[in-house]
C-alpha positions in Angstrom: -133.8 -253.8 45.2 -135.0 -250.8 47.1 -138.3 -249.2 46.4 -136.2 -246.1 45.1 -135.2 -248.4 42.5 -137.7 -250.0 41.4 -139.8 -246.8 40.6 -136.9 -245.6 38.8 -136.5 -248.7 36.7 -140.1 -249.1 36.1 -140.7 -245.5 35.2 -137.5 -245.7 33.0 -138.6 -248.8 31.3 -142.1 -247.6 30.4 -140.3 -244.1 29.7 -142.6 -242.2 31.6 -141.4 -238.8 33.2 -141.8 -237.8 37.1 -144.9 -235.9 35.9 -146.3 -239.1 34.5 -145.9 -240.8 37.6 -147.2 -237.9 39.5 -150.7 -237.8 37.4 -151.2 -241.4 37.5 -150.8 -241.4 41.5 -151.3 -238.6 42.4 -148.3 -237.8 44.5 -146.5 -234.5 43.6 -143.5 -235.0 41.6 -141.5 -233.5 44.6 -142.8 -236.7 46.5 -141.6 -238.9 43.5 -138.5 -237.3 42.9 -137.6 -237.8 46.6 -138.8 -241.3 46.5 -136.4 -241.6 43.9 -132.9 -240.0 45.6 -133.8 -242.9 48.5 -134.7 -240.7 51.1 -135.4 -243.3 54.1 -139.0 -243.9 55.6 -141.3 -244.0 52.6 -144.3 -244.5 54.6 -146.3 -247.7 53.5 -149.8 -245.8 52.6 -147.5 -243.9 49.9 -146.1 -247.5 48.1 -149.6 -248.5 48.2 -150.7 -245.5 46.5 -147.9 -245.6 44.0 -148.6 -249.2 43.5 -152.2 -249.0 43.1 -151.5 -246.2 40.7 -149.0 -247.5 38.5 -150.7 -251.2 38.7 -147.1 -252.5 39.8 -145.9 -254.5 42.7 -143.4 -253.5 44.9 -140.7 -255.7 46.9 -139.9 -255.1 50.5 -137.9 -257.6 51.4 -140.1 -261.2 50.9 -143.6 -259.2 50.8 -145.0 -257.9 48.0 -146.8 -254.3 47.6 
């Protein structure tokens, strides 16, 4: 699962909106909104920040975020 969908699903799941995520990271919700549509190249500083953020791991392939 891409990191585009995991933040979708997680967000979903804990029915948070793109502003939610945005506060609690502190990436604009433009950023999270493109993080979203898949747009390739998220850099890794910005799934560290979302993961520290939303206390969540991410998968990239076998390592964990």
């Amino acid at each position: 699962m891409s990191i585009s969908e995991q933040l979708e699903r997680m967000r979903r799941e804990r029915g948070w909106t793109t502003g939610d995520v945005s506060a609690k990271t502190g990436l604009s919700e433009g950023e999270i909104l493109l993080i979203e549509a898949g747009v390739p190249g998220v850099p890794l500083e910005v799934v560290e920040q979302l993961s520290s953020g939303l206390r969540m791991t991410f998968t990239i392939g076998d390592t964990a975020i």
